[in-house]
C-alpha positions as CSV (number, residue, x, y, z in Angstrom):
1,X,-22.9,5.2,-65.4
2,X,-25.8,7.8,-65.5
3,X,-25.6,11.3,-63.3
4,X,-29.3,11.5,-61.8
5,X,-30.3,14.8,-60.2
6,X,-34.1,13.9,-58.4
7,X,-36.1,16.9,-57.4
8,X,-38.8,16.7,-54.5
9,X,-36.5,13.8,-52.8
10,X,-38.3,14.3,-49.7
11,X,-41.8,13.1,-51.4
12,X,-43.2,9.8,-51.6
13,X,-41.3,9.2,-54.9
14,X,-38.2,10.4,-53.9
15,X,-38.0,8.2,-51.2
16,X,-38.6,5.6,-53.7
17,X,-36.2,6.9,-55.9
18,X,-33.4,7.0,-52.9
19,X,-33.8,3.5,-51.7
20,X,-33.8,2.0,-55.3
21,X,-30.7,4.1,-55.5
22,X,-28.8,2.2,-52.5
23,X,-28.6,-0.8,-54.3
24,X,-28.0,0.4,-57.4
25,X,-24.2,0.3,-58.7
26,X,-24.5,1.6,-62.1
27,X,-25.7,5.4,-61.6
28,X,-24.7,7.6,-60.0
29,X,-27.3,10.0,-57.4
30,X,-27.8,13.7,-56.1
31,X,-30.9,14.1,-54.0
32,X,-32.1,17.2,-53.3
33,X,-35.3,19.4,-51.9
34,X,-36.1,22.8,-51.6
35,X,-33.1,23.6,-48.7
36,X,-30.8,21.7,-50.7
37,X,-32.2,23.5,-54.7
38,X,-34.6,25.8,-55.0
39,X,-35.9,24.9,-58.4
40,X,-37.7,28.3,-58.8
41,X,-34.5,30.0,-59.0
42,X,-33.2,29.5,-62.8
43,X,-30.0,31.1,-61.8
44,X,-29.5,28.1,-59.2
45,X,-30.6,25.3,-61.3
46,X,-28.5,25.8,-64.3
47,X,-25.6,26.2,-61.7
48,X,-26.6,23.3,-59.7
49,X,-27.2,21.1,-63.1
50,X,-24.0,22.7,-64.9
51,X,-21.3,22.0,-61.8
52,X,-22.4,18.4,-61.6
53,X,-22.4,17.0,-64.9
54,X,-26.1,16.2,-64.4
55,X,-27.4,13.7,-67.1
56,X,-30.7,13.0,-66.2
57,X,-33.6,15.1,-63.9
58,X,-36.0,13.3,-62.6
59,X,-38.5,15.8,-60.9
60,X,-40.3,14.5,-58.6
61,X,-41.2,17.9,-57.0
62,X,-44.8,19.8,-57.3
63,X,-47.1,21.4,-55.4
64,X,-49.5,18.3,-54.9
65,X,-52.4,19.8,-52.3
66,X,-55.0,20.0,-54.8
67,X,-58.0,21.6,-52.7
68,X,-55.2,24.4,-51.0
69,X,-54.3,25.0,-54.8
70,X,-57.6,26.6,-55.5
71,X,-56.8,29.7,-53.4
72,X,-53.1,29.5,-53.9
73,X,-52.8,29.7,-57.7
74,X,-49.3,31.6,-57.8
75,X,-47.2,29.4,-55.7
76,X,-49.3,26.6,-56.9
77,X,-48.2,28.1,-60.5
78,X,-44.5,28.6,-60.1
79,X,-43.6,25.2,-58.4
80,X,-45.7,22.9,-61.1
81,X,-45.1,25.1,-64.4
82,X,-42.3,27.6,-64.3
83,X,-39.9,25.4,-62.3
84,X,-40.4,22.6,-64.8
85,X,-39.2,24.9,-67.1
86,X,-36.5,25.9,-65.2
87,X,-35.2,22.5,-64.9
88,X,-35.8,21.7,-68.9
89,X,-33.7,25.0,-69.4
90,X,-30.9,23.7,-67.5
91,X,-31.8,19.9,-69.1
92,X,-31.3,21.5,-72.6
93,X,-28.0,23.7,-72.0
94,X,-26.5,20.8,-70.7
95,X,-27.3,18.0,-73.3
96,X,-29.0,16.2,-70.6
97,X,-32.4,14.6,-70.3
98,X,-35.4,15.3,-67.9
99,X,-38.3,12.9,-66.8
100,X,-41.2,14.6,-65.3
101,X,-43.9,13.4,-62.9
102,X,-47.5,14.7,-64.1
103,X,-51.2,13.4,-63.3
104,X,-53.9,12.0,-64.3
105,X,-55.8,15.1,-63.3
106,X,-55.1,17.3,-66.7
107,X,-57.8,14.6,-68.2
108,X,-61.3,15.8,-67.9
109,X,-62.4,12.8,-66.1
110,X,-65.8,12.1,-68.0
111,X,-64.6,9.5,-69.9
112,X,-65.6,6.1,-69.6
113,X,-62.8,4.3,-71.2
114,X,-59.2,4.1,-69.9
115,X,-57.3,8.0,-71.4
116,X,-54.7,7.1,-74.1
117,X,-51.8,9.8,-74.2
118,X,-53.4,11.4,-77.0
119,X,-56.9,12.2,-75.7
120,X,-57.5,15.4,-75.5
121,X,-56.6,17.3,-71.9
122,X,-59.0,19.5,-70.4
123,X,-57.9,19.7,-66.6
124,X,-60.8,21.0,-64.1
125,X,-58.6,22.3,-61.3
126,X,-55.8,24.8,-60.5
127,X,-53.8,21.7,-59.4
128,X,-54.5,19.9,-63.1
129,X,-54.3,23.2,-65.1
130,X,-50.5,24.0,-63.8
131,X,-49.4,20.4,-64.3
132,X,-50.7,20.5,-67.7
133,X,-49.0,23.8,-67.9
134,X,-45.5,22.4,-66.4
135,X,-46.3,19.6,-69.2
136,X,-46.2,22.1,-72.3
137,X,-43.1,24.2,-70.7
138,X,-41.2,20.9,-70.2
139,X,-41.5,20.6,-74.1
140,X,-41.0,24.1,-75.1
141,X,-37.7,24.1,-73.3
142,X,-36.2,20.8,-73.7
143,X,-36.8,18.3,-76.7
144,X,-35.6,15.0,-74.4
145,X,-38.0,14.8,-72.2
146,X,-40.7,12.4,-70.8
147,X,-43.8,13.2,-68.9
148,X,-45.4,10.2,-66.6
149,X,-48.5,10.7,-65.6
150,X,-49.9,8.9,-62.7
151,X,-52.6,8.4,-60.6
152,X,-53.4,8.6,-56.8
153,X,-49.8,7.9,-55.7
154,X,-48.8,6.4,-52.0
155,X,-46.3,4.8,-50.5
156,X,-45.1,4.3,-46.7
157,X,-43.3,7.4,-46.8
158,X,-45.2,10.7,-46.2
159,X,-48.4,11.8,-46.2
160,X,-51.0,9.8,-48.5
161,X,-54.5,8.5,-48.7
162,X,-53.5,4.9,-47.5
163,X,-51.8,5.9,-44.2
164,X,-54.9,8.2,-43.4
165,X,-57.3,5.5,-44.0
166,X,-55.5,2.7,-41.9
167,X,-55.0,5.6,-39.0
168,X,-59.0,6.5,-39.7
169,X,-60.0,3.2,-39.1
170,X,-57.9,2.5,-36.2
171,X,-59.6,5.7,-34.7
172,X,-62.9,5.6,-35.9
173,X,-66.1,3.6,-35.6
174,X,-67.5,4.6,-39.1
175,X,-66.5,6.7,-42.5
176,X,-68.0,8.1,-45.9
177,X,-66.1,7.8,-48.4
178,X,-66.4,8.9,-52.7
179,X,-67.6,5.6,-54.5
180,X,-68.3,7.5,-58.1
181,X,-64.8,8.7,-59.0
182,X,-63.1,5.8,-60.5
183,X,-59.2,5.5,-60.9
184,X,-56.0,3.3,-60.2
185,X,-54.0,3.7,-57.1
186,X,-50.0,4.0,-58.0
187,X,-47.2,2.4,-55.6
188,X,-44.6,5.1,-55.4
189,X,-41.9,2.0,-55.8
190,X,-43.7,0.8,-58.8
191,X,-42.8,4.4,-60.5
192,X,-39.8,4.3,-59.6
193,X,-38.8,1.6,-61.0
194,X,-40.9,2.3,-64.0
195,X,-38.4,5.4,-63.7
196,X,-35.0,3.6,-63.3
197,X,-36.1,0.9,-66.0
198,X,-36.4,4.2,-68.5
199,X,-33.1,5.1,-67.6
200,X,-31.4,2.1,-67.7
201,X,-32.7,1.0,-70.9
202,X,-30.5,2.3,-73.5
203,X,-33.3,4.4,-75.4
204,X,-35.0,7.3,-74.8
205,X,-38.0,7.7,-76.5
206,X,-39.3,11.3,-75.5
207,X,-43.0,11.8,-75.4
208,X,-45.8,11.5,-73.1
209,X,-46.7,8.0,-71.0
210,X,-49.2,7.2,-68.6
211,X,-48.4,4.5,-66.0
212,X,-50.5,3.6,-62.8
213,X,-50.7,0.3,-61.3
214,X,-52.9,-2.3,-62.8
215,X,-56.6,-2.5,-62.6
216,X,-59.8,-0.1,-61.3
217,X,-61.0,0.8,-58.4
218,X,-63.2,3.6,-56.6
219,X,-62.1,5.7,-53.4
220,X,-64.5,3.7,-51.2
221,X,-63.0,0.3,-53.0
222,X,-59.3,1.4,-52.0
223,X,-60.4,2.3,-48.4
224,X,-62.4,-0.8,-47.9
225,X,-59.2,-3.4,-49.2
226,X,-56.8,-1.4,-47.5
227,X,-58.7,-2.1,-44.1
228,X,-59.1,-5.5,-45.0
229,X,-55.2,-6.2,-46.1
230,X,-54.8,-3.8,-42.7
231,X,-56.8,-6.3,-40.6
232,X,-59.4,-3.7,-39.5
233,X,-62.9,-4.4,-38.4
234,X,-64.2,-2.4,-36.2
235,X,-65.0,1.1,-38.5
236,X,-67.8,0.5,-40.8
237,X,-67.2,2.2,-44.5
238,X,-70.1,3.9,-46.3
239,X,-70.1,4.4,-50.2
240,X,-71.4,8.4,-50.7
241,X,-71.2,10.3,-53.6
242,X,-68.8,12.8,-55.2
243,X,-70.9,15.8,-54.4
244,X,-71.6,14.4,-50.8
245,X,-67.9,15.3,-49.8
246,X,-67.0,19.1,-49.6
247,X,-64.1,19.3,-51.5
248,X,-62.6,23.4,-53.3
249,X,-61.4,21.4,-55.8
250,X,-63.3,19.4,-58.7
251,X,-61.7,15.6,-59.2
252,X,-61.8,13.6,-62.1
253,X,-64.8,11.3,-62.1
254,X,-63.1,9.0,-64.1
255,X,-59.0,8.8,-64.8
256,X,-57.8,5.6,-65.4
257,X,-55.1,5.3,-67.8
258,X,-54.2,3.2,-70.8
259,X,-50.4,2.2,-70.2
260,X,-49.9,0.4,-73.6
261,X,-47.4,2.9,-74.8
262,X,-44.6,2.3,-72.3
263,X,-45.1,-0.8,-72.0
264,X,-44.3,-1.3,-75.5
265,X,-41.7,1.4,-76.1
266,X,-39.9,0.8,-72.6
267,X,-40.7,-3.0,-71.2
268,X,-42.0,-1.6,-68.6
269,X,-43.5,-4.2,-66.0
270,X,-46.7,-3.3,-64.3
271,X,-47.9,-4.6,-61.0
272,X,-51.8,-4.9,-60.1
273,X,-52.9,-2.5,-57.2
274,X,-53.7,-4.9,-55.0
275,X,-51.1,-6.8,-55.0
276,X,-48.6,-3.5,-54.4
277,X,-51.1,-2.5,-51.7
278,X,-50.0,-5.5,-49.9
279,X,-46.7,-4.8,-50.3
280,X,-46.6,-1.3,-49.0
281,X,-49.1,-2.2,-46.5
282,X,-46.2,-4.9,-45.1
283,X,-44.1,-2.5,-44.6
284,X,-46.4,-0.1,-42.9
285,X,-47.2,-2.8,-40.3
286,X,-43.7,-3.7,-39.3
């Protein structure tokens, strides 16, 4: 049985993470958010981590508004870099392990073939450069550790582009959306159990993996399936480009990921989008 602190419980991932965790008899579970562990506060952490016997951290916590990020660098800063080291700290005093949720936006995006782990980074936004950052300070401070990067995350909990694009299609006769920024959308329960099959597997192989569902897609692709899976028909979806829609923040133009790495090293078994967009969609509609 394995003691797993997850961060950012609240989030779409930890959600994921808790309801993997009520069927699951092996491990152990502490769930927490901000009111529960402030994971700015060192002091706190290494308390938090030391009194429970924590084995594993699985943070799921950042600061995730990417356009808001551009004017809030500090907070931005603390949350997605020096709390990651804060928790590898606490990891690494305690002989424990840490598994850390990064992006897909600390690639440059103008590549045209899917990024391996070991292209080169070169993030073009406050949101990707502190990630990145959190990345490096996760290794400085803790030698087991695993970074996941993923890509355009959702899930039927919280905030995410698929809820606003089933309740903008409901409401709307018509909408623009990007066609020439090219990625993979990421079922939340498909990293977590990407997460729990790392943990459960016996190894630990630290390093740095990408994992997104299967497949490509644009933003105007994923808004136009999810209406269809969604059964809408009355708003009619236009393809505009990139520099159409105001955005503070520059996105990847392209950021799909190569996931041969942990699929080898972990087993890992990796859905196509589509077919977890139907899944989360179900849920949505019940």
């Amino acid at each position: 049985m394995a003691r797993i602190l997850v961060t950012g419980a609240n989030g779409q991932l930890g959600n994921e993470m808790r309801c993997l965790s009520e069927s699951d008899k092996r491990n152990l579970f502490f769930f927490t958010d901000v009111k529960e562990l402030d994971i700015t506060d060192l002091d706190s952490v290494l308390a938090y981590v030391g009194d429970n016997g924590i084995e594993f951290i699985v943070n799921c916590a950042a600061y995730t508004a990417v356009d808001k990020a551009e004017d809030d660098e500090i907070v931005c800063r603390k949350i997605n870099a020096l709390a990651v080291a804060n928790l590898a700290k606490a990891a690494s005093v305690n002989h424990g392990k840490v598994i850390h949720i990064s992006t897909d936006y600390v690639y440059s995006g103008v590549h045209y073939k899917p990024y391996t782990e070991d292209d080169e980074t070169s993030p073009c936004s406050v949101y990707g450069i502190t990630k990145l950052e959190g990345e490096h300070l996760l290794f400085d401070n803790c030698s087991d550790a695993v970074v996941l990067r993923t890509s355009w995350l959702y899930s039927a909990y919280g905030n995410n582009f698929v809820k606003t694009m089933i309740r903008l299609g409901r409401e709307k006769e018509k909408l623009s959306v990007v066609f020439d920024q090219i990625g993979t959308p990421t079922y939340a329960a498909d990293l977590a159990k990407a997460i729990m099959t790392i943990i459960d597997s016996g190894i630990f192989v630290p390093g740095v993996y990408n994992f997104s569902n299967e497949g490509v897609c644009s933003w105007y692709d994923f808004t136009k399936t999810i209406h269809r899976i969604a059964g809408i028909t009355t708003c009619k979806v236009y393809p505009i480009e990139g520099n159409e829609y105001p955005a503070r923040a520059t996105r990847p133009f392209y950021s799909v990921m190569n996931k041969k790495k942990i699929k080898e090293t972990y087993r890992v078994s990796v859905p196509y989008w589509e077919d977890s967009l139907v899944k989360c969609i179900d849920l949505l509609m019940k």
